[in-house]
BANU-928719 format. One record per residue: residue in one letter; x, y, z of N, C-alpha, C, O in turn. Coordinates in steps of 0.1 Angstrom, whole numbers. Example, Ala and Ser with C-alpha at 12.3 -4.5 7.8 and 13.67 -1.06 7.14 Angstrom:
{rec "a" {132 -57 78} {123 -45 78} {132 -33 78} {142 -33 85}}
{rec "s" {128 -22 71} {137 -11 71} {129 0 79} {134 11 80}}
//
This chain:
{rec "x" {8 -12 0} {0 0 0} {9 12 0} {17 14 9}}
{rec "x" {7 20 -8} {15 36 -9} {8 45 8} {-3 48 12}}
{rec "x" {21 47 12} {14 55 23} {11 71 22} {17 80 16}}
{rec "x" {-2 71 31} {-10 83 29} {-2 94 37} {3 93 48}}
{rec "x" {0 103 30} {6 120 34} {-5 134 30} {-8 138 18}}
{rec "x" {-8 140 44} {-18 147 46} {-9 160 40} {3 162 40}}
{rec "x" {-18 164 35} {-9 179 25} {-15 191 33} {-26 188 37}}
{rec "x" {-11 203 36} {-19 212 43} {-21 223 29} {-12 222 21}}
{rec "x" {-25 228 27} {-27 243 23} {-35 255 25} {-44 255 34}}
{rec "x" {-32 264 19} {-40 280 22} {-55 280 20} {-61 273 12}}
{rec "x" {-58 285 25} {-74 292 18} {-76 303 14} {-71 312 20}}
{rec "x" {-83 306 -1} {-79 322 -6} {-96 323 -8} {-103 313 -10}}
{rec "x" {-100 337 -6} {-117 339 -14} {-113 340 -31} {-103 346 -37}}
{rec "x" {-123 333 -36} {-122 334 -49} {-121 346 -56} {-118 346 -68}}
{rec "x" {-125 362 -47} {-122 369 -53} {-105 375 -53} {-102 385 -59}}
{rec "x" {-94 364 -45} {-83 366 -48} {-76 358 -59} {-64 357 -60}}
{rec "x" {-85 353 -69} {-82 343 -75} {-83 350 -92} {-94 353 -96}}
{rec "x" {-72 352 -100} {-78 359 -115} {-85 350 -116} {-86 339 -110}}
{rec "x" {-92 357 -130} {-100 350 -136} {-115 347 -138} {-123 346 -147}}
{rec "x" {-114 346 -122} {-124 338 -115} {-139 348 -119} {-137 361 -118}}
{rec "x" {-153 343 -124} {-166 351 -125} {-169 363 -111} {-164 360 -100}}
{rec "x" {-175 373 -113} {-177 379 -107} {-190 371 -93} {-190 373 -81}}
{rec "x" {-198 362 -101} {-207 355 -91} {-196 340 -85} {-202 331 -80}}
{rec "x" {-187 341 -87} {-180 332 -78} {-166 338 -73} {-156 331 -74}}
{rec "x" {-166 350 -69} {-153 357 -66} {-161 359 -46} {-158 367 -38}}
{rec "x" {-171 350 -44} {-176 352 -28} {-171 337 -20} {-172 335 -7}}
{rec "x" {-168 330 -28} {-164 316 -25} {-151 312 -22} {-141 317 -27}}
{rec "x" {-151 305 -14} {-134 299 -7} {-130 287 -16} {-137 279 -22}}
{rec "x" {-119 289 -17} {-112 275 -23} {-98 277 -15} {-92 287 -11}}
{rec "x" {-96 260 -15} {-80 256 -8} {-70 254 -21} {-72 253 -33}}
{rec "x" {-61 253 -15} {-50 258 -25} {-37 258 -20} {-33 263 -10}}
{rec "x" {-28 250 -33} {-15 248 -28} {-5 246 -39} {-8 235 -45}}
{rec "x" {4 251 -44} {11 243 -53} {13 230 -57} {20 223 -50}}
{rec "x" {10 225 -71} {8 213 -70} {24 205 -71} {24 193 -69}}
{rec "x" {32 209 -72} {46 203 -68} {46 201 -58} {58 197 -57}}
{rec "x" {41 201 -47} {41 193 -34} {34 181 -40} {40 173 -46}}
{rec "x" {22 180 -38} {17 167 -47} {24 158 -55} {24 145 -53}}
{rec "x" {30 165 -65} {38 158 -74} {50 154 -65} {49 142 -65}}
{rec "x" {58 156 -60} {73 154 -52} {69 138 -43} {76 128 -42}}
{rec "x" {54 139 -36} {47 127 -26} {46 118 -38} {55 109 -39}}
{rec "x" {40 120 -46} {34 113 -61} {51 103 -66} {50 91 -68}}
{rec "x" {60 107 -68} {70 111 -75} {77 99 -66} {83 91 -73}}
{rec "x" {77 97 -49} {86 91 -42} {80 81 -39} {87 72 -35}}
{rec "x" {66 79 -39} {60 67 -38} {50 69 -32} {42 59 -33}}
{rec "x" {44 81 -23} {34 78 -17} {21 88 -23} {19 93 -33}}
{rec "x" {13 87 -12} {-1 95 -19} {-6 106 -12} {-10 106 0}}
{rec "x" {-6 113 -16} {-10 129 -12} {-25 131 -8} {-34 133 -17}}
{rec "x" {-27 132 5} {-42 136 8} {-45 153 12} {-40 158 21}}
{rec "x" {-55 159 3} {-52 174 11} {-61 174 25} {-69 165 26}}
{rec "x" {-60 180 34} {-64 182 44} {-68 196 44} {-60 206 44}}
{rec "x" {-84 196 44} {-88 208 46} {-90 213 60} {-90 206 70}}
{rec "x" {-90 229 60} {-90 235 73} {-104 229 83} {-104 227 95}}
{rec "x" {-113 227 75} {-127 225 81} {-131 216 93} {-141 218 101}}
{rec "x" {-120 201 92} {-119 191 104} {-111 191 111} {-99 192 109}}
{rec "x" {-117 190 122} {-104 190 136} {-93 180 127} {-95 171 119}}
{rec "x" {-80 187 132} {-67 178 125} {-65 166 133} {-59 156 130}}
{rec "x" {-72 168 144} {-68 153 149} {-77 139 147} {-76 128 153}}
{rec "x" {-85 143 140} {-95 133 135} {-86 125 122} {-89 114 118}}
{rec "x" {-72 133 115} {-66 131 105} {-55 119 110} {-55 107 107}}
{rec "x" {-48 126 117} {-40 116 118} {-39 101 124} {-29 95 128}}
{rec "x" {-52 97 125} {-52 83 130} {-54 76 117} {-51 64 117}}
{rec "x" {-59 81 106} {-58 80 89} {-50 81 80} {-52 77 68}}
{rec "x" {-36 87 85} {-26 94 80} {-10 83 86} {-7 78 97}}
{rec "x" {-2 83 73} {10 79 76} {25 89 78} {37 87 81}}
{rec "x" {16 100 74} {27 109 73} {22 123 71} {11 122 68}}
{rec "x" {25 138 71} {24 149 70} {32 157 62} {44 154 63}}
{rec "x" {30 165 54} {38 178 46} {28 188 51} {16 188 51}}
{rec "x" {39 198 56} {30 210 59} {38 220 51} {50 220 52}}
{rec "x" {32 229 40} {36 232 30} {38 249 39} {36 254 50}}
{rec "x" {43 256 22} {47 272 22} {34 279 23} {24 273 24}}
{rec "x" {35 291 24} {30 297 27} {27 313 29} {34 320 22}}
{rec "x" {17 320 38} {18 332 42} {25 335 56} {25 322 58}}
{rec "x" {29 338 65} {37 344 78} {27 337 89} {15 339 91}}
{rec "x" {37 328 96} {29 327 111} {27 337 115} {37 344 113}}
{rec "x" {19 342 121} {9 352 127} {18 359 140} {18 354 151}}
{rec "x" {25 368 139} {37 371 149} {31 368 162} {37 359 168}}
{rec "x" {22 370 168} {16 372 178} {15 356 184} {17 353 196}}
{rec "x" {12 345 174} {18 333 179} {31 329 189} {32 319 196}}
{rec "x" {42 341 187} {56 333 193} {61 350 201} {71 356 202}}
{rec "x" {48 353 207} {47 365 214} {56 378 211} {62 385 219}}
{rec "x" {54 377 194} {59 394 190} {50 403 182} {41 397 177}}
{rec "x" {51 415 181} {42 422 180} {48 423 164} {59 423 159}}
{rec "x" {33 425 157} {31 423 137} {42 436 135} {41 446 143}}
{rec "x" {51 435 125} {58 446 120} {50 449 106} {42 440 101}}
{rec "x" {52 460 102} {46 461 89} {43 452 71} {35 451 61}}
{rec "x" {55 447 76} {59 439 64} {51 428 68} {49 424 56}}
{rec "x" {47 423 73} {38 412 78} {25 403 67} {13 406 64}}
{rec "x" {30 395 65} {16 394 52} {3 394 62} {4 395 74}}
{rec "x" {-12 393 54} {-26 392 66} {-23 383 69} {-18 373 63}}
{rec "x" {-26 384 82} {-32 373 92} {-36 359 84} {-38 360 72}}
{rec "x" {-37 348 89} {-44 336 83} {-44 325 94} {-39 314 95}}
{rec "x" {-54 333 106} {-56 329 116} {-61 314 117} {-56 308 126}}
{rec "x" {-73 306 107} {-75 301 106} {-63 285 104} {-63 275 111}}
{rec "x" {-57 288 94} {-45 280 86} {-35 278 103} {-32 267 109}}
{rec "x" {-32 292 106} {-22 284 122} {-29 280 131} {-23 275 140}}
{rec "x" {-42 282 133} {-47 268 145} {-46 258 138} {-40 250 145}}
{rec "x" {-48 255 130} {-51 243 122} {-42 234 121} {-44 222 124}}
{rec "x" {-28 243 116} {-16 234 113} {-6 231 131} {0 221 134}}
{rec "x" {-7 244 140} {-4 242 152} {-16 230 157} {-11 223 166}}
{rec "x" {-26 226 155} {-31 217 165} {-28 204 157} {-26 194 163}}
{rec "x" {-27 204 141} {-17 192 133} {-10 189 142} {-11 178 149}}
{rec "x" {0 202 142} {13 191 149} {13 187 166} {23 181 171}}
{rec "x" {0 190 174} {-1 184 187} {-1 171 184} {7 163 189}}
{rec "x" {-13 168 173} {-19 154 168} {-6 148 165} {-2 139 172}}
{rec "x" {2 152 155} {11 142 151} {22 140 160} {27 130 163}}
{rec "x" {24 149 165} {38 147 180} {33 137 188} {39 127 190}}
{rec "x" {17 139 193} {15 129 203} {16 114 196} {20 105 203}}
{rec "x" {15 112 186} {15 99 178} {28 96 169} {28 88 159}}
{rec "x" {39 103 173} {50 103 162} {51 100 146} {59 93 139}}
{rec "x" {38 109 144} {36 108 127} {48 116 125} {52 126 131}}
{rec "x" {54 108 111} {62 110 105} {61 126 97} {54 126 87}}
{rec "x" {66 137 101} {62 152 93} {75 156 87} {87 156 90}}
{rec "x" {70 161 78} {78 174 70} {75 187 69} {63 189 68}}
{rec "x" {83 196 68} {76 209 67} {91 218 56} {103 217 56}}
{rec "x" {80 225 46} {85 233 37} {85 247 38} {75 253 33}}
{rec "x" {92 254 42} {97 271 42} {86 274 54} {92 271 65}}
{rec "x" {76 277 55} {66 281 64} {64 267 71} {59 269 82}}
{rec "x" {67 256 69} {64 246 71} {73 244 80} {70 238 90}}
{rec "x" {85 249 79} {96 247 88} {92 258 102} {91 254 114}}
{rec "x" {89 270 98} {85 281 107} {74 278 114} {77 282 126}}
{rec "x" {63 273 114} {52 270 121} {58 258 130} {54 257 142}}
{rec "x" {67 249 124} {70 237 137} {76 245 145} {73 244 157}}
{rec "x" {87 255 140} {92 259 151} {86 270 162} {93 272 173}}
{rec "x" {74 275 159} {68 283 168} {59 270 175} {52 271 185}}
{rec "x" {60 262 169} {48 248 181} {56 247 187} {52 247 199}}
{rec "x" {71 245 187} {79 238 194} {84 250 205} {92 247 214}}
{rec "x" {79 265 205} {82 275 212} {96 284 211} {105 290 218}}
{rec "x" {91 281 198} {107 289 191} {103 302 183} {92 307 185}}
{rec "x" {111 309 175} {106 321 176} {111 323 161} {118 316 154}}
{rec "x" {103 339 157} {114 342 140} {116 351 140} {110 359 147}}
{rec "x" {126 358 129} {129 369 126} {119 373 114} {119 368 103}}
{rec "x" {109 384 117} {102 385 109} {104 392 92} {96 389 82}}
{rec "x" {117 401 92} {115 403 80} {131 403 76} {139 411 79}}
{rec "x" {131 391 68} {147 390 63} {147 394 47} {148 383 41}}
{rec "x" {146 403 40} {141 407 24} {148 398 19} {146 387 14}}
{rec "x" {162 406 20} {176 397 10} {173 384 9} {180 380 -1}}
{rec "x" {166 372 16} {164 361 9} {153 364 -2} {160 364 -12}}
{rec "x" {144 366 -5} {131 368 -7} {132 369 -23} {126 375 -32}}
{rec "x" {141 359 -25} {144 357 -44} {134 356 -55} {133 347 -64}}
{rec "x" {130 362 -54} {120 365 -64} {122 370 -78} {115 370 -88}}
{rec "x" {133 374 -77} {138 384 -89} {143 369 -97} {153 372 -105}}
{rec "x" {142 361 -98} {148 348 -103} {139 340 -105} {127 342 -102}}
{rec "x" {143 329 -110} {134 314 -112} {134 306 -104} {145 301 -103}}
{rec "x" {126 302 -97} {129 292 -85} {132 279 -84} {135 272 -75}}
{rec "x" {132 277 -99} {136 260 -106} {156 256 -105} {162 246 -104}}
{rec "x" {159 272 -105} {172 268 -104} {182 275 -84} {175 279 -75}}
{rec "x" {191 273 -84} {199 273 -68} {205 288 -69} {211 294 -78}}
{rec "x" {200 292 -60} {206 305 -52} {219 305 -44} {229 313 -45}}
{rec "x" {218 294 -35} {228 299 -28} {233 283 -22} {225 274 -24}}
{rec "x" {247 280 -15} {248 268 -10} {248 270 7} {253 279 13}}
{rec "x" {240 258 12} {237 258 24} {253 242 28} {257 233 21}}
{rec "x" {256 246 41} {261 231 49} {251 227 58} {243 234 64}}
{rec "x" {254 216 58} {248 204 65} {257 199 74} {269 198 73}}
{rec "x" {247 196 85} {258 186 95} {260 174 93} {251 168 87}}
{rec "x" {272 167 96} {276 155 93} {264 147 104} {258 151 114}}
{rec "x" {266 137 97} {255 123 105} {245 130 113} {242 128 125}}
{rec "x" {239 140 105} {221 148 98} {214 135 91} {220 127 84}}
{rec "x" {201 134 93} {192 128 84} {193 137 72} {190 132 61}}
{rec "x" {198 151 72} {198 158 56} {209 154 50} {210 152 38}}
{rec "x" {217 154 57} {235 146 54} {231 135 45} {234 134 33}}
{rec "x" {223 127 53} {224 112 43} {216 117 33} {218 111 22}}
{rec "x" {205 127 33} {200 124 16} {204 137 10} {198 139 0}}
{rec "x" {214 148 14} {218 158 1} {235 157 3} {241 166 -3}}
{rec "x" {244 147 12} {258 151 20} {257 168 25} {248 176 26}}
{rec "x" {269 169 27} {273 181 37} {270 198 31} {269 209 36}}
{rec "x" {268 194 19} {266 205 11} {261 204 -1} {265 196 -10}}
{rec "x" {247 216 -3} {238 213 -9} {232 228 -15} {233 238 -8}}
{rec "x" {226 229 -29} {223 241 -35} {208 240 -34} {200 230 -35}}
{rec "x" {205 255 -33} {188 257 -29} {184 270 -32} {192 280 -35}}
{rec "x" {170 271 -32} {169 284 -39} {166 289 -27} {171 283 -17}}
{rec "x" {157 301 -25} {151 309 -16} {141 325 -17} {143 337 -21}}
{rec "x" {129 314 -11} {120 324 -11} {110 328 -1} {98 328 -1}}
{rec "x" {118 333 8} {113 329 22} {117 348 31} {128 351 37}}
{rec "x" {109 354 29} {113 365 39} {116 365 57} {121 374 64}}
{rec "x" {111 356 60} {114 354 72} {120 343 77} {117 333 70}}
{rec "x" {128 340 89} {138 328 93} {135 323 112} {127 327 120}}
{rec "x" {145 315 111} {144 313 124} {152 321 136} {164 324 134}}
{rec "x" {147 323 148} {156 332 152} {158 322 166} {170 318 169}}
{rec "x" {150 320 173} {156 311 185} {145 299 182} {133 300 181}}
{rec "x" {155 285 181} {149 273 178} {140 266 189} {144 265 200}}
{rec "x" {129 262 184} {120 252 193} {127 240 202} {138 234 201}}
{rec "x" {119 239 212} {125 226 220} {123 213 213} {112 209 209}}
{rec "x" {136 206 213} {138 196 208} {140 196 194} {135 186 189}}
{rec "x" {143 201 188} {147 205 173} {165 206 174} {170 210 185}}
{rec "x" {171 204 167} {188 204 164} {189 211 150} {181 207 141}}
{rec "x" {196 222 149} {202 230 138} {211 218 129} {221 213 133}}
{rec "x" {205 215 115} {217 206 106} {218 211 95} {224 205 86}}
{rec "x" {213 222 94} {215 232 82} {213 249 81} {204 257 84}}
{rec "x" {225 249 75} {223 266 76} {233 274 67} {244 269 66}}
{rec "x" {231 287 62} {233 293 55} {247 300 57} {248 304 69}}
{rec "x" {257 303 51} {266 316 52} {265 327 67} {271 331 77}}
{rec "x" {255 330 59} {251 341 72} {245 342 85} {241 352 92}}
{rec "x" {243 328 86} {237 324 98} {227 318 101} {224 312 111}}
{rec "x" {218 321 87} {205 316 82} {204 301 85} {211 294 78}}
{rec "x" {196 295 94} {191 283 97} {180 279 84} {171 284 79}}
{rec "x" {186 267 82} {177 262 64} {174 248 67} {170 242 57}}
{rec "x" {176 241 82} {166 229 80} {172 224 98} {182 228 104}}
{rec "x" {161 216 102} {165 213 117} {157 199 113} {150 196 103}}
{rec "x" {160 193 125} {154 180 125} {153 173 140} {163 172 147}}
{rec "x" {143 169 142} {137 167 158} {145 156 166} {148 145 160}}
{rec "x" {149 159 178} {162 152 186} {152 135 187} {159 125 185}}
{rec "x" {140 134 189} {137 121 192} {123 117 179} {122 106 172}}
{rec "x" {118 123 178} {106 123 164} {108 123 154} {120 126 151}}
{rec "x" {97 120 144} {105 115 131} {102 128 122} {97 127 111}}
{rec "x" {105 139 129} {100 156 121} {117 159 121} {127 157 127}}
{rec "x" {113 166 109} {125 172 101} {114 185 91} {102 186 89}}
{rec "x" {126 194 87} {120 202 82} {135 217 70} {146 222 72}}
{rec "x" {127 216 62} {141 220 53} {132 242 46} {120 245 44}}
{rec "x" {143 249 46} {137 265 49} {135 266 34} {126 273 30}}
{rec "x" {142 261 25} {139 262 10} {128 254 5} {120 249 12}}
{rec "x" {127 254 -9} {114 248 -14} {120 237 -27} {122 241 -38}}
{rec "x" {121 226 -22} {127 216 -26} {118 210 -38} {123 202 -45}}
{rec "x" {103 214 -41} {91 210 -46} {94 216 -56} {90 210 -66}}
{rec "x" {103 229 -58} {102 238 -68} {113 241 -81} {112 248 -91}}
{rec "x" {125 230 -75} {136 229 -78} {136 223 -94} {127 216 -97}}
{rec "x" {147 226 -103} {147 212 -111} {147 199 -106} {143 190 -113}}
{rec "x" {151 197 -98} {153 182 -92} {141 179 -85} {143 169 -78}}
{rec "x" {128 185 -83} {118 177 -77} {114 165 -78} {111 158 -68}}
{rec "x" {112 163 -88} {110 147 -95} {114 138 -87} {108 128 -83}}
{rec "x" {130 144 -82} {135 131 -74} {144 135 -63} {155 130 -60}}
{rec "x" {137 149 -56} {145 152 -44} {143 142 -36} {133 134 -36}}
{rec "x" {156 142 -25} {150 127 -16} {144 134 -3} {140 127 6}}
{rec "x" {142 147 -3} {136 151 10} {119 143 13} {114 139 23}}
{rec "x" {114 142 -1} {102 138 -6} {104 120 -1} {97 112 6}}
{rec "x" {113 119 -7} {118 104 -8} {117 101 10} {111 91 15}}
{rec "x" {122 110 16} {127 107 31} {104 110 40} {97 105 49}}
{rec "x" {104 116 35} {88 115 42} {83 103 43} {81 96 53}}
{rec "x" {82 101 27} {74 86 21} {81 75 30} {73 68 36}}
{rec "x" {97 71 32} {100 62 37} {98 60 52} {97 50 58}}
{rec "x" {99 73 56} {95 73 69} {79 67 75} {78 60 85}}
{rec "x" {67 73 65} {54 66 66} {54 57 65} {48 50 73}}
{rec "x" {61 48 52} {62 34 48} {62 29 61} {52 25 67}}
{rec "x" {77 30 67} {77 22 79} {68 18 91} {69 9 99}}
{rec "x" {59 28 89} {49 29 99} {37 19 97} {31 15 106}}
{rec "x" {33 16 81} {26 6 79} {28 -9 76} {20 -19 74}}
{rec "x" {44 -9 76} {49 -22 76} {51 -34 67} {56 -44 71}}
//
């Protein structure tokens, strides 16, 4: 059996959506890049989205694994700092949702990943904190298919074994980590200090600050690869 991986994504009103008719610009739709999808699809397992609407913990007793994807700004006020301007809106809804995810999967050591925001939300569950506005990453001016910059890795890292000690990545991420959550270990990080992936001292949560989904190499990043095997295990 391909093991099941709960996908999180955003919620936008259809009137944030081009295109879209003026009599359906009052409607919600979920929404996520579908290269997350594809990367689960790609490494062997199967992609479930998880909408905001059900308690998350009704999920993971159905679930082998988690991707909590990119996104808009944890909500500063989550990791007790006050909104600076640069702040995208609120999406008050999306961080209860994904913060009570990860109660559900901590207490049951579901296997999780988290991508750019995905990494930042674990670390404010875990009572860590961020720097809210880092521009100079915020690569936009570029293609995100190809590497920005090279991050190191720590030796005998779970990222170690699937990229070695050093590894190229893009970056689209205006904000970082600033003091890390409990129980999380730094095994990647940037030149400048920039923390780009931690991974949990006893759980099977890991989490990387670039967007690996978006890369040329998605097809067969092993970060994807490393989810899926980790759920596999869990069904036996």
């Amino acid at each position: 059996m391909k093991p099941l991986i709960g996908l999180t994504g955003r919620r936008k009103n259809g009137s944030q959506l081009v295109g879209q008719p003026d009599s359906l610009r009052h409607l919600e739709g979920d929404w996520y890049y579908a290269d997350y999808a594809r990367g689960v699809l790609a490494a062997g397992g199967l992609p479930v989205h998880l909408p905001l609407d059900a308690d998350p913990a009704l999920f993971v007793d159905r679930l082998d694994g988690i991707l909590i994807s990119g996104g808009a700004d944890v909500w500063p006020e989550r990791y007790g700092a006050t909104p600076l301007p640069s702040a995208d809106p609120a999406e008050h809804e999306r961080d209860d949702f994904e913060l009570s995810l990860l109660d559900a999967a901590a207490s049951r050591s579901l296997p999780t990943l988290g991508i750019c925001r995905g990494l930042q939300v674990m670390n404010v569950h875990a009572g860590g904190t961020l720097h809210q506005h880092v521009p100079e990453h915020a690569r936009y001016d570029v293609s995100p298919t190809g590497p920005i910059h090279t991050i190191s890795i720590a030796e005998d890292s779970a990222l170690a074994g699937l990229y070695g000690t050093t590894h190229q990545v893009n970056s689209l991420h205006h904000q970082t980590v600033d003091r890390v959550g409990e129980g999380f270990t730094i095994t990647a990080s940037h030149e400048d200090g920039t923390i780009e992936g931690f991974e949990h001292h006893t759980l099977p949560m890991l989490a990387v600050q670039w967007h690996p989904e978006m890369l040329d190499t998605r097809d067969t990043d092993p970060v994807f690869g490393w989810i899926v095997q980790q759920a596999a295990a869990r069904i036996g």
